[in-house]
C-alpha angles and dihedrals in degrees: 000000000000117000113195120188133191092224145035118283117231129197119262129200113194128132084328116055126223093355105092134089127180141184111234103219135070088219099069135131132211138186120194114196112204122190146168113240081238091066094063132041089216146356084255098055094043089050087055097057090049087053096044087060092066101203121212145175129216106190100184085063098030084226124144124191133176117174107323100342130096139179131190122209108221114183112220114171085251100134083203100068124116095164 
């Protein structure tokens, strides 16, 4: 599992010392790459291809791309919505 976010982590001590690491805004973006060790020959080869997806954020718009995805945030007044 990679786990890519827009902004810096920073430590957080809650109930669990020392184990917690959060982003600071509530504009943050995230992208969570999940595999199979059969996808990849090796870690090293599976961390190259995260890295070769360059994520990036670009808050004005809400739009998060990573290789050839891309997702839009759109705010409705849906208290549901997570995405």
């Amino acid at each position: 599992m990679a786990l890519w976010c827009s902004d810096p982590f920073a430590a957080y001590d809650d109930l669990m010392f020392q184990c917690e690491y959060r982003g600071k805004s509530r504009d943050t973006a995230y992208v969570c790459i999940c595999v199979s060790r059969k996808d990849y020959g090796s870690l090293e080869e599976f961390l190259l291809a995260c890295k070769e997806r360059k994520p990036a954020y670009d808050r004005e718009k809400g739009r998060l791309r990573a290789g050839n995805e891309e997702i839009t945030y759109r705010k409705y007044e849906n208290m549901t919505q997570y995405i």
